[in-house]
N, C-alpha and C positions, 0 to 999 in steps of 0.2 A: 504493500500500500504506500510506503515512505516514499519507493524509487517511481509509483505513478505519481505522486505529488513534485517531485523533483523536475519530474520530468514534462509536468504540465506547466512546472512556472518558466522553465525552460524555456518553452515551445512560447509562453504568455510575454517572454521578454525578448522575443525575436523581434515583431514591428519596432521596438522601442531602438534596438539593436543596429537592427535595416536604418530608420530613421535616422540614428547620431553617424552612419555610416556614411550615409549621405552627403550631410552637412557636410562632415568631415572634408570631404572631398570636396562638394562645393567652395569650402574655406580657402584649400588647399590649390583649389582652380583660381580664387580669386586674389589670391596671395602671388601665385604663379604669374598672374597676368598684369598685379600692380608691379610687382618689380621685371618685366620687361621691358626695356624701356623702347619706347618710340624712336626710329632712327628717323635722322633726318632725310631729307628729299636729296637724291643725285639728281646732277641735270645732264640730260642729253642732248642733241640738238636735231632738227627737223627744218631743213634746207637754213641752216644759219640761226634758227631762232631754236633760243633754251626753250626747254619742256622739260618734264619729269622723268624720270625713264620710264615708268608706268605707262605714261602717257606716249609716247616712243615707241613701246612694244605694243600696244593697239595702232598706231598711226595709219595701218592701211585701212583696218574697219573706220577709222575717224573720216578719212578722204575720200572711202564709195558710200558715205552715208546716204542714205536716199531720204531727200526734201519731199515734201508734201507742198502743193502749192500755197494751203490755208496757213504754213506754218509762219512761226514769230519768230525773230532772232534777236534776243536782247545781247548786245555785243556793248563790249569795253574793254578799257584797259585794268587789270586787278585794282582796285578799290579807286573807282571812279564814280559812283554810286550804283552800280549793279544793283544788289538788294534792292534799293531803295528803289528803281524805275522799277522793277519785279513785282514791289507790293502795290503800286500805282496801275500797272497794268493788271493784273488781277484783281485790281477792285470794280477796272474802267468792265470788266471783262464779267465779274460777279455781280455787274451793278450796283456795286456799295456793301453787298451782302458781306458782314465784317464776317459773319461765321461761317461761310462757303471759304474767305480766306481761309481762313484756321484749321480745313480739313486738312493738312499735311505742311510739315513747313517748306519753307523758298526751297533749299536743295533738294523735295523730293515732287513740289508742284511743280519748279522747273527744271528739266532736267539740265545739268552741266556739261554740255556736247563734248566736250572732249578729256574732263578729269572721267581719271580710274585709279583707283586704289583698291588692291588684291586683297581677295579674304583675308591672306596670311596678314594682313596688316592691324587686321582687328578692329577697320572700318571698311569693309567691302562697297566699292560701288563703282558702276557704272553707270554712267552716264549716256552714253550710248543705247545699252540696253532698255533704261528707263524711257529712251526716247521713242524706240523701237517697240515696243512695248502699247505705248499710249496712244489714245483713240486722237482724232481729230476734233478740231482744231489744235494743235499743240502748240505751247510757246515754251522756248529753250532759251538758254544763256552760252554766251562763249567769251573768252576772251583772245582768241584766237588773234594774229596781223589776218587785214582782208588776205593776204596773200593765199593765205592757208585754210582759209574757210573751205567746206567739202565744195565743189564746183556746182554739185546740184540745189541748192540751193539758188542762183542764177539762171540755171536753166529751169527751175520752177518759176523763177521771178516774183520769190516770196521780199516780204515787207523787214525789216531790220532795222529797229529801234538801237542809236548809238549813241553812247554819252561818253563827252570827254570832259576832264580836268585839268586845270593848269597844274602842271609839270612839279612845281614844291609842294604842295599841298597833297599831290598825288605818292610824291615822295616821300613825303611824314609819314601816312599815311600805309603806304607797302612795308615802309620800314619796320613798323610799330606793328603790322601784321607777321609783317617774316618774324618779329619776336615771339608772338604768342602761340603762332601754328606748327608747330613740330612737324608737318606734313611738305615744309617747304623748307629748302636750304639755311643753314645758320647766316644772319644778314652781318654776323659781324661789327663791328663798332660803325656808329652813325657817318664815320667821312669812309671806312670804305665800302659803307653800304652806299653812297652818295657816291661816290666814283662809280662803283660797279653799273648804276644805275645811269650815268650820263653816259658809260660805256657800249649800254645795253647789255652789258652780261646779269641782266635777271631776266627771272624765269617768264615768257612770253615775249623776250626782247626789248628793243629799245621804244619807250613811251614815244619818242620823236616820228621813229616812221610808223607806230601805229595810229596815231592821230591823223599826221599826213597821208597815210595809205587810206583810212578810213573817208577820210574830208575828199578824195579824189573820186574815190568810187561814187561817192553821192549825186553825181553827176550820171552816170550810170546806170544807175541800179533805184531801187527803190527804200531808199534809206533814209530816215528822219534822223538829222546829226544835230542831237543835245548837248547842252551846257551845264555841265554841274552848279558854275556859279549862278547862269539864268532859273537857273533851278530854286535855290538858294534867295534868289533875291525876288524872285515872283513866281512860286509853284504854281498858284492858279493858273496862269498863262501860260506857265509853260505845260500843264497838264491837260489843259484844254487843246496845245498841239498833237499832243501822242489821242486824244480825241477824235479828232479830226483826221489824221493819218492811220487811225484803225476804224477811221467812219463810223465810230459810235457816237450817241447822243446820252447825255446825262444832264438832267433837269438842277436848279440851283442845292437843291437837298442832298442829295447825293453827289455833288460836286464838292459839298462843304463835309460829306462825309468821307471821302477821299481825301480830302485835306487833311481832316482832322486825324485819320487812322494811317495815313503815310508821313505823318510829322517825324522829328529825330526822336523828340521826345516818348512819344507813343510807340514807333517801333524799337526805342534801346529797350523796352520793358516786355515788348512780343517774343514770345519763345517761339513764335512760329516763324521769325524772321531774326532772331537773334544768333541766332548757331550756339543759343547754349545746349537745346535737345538734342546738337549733334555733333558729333568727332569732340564728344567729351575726355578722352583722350591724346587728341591730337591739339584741340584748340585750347589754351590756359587761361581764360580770362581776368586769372588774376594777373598775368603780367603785362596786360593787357585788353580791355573789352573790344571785341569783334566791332561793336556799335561805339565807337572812341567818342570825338568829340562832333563832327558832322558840319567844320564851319567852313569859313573861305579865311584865309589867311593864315594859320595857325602855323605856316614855316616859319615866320616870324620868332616864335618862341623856339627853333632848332638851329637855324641857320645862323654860323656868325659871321660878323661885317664880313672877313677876308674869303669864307666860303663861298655865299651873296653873289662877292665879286665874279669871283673864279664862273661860278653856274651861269652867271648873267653872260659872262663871254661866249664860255660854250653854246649857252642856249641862241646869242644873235648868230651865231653862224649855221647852227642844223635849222632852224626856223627861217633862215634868210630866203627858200624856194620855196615858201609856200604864203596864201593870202591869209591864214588860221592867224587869229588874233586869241589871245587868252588874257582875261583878265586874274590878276595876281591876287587880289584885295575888290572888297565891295565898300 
């Protein structure tokens, strides 16, 4: 009778057993995978321009991508306002509807045409796939030079929403992101991340000829070419342009709902556009928030006098062939 008692509490301390077993391991997974650490991004090149190597080794699925003719192309240079035209266009697109936003956030309502990062990385995705994937109408993101946009997209003779920023501000700005994204190369201290960058040895290339390449084509092709600081200094008007140019209509209520729900203010506190639901891993917001300060001047507070100088030289000569005016300051 003792050894059926034994033997039944045995058998009664299995789940509990199974269960710390579990955890155990769970613990033991998750221990594992905090002290892994995130390597930083290599860069490869793709006809001259850095890329990821990620991004590198899909490069031919990237370039037979097949456009759609209804599709979007929100196109920039990395932290030019992306996001922000993103959640402006899906509001123009939701009709205001703030909770239609919120069904997924920016990196998975837009797909990223040509980032990839591998399972092994512990943020799997593609961006390609997600594109390929999604019904019509689609609206995507790239930061692609025109050069290297897929070609079909032209021969659909789809629409491409482009915004640029002036050059220092854009530069605080990538710098202060190369800090907090482990997904991208180490930026190094502030002047040689500021050389590298009038060099064009960052990832996407040099700001100068993607501005210029972009402002060219618009002649072209069917491109609306924004202004961060027009942005900035009159969003009504200028959000009444990407209106217009995606021939939608939105009455004064919902115009003023767009305003209010794509403010800086309103989206640093959106998690569906902030990137803190995602590449919590890769992105550190404490050394940095993704949604930083959102102004037009703020080189100001990075740049000193002798730097200034030096960028101002540079900049009149790669700027000298082209009619692109930027303003520095509002």
């Amino acid at each position: 009778m003792s050894e059926f008692r034994v033997f039944f509490r045995a058998i009664m301390l299995i789940p509990d057993l199974y269960f710390f077993m579990q955890c155990s391991m769970a613990l033991d997974k998750m221990q594992d995978l905090s002290l892994k650490p995130v390597l930083r991004a290599d860069l490869g090149e793709m006809e001259g321009i850095p890329l990821t190597q990620p991004i590198c080794s899909t490069w031919d699925q990237v370039w037979k991508f097949k456009a759609r003719p209804d599709d979007l192309l929100i196109a920039t240079y990395a932290k030019a306002g992306t996001t922000w035209t993103q959640e402006i266009v899906d509001m123009i697109q939701q009709n205001g509807d703030v909770e239609k936003c919120r069904r997924d956030t920016t990196y998975r309502r837009h797909p990223f045409l040509e980032w990839y990062l591998p399972e092994s990385s512990g943020a799997g995705y593609s961006g390609l796939e997600l594109a390929e994937a999604m019904p019509s109408p689609r609206t995507m993101k790239t930061h692609l030079p025109v050069q290297l946009v897929p070609p079909s997209f032209w021969e659909q003779n789809c629409k491409v929403i482009y915004v640029a920023r002036n050059a220092k501000d854009n530069l605080v700005s990538y710098y202060h992101f190369h800090r907090m994204n482990k997904g991208l190369p180490d930026p190094g201290t502030w002047e040689e991340f500021m050389d590298k960058f009038m060099a064009g040895k960052v990832l996407w290339g040099s700001w100068y000829d993607h501005v210029k390449g972009w402002w060219k084509a618009k002649d072209k092709h069917r491109i609306l070419y924004l202004f961060y600081e027009d942005m900035k200094e009159n969003p009504k008007r200028e959000i009444q342009k990407i209106l217009k140019f995606l021939e939608k209509d939105a009455n004064q209520e919902i115009l003023n709902k767009i305003l209010h729900h794509t403010s800086f203010e309103m989206m640093k506190e959106n998690p569906m556009a902030n990137y803190t639901k995602e590449l919590q891993d890769i992105m550190d917001h404490s050394v940095s928030p993704f949604m930083r300060k959102g102004v037009v001047g703020d080189w100001k507070n990075h740049f000193t006098v002798a730097q200034n100088q030096k960028f101002d030289e540079d900049y009149k000569k790669k700027m000298a062939d082209t009619s692109l005016v930027f303003r520095m300051e509002l």
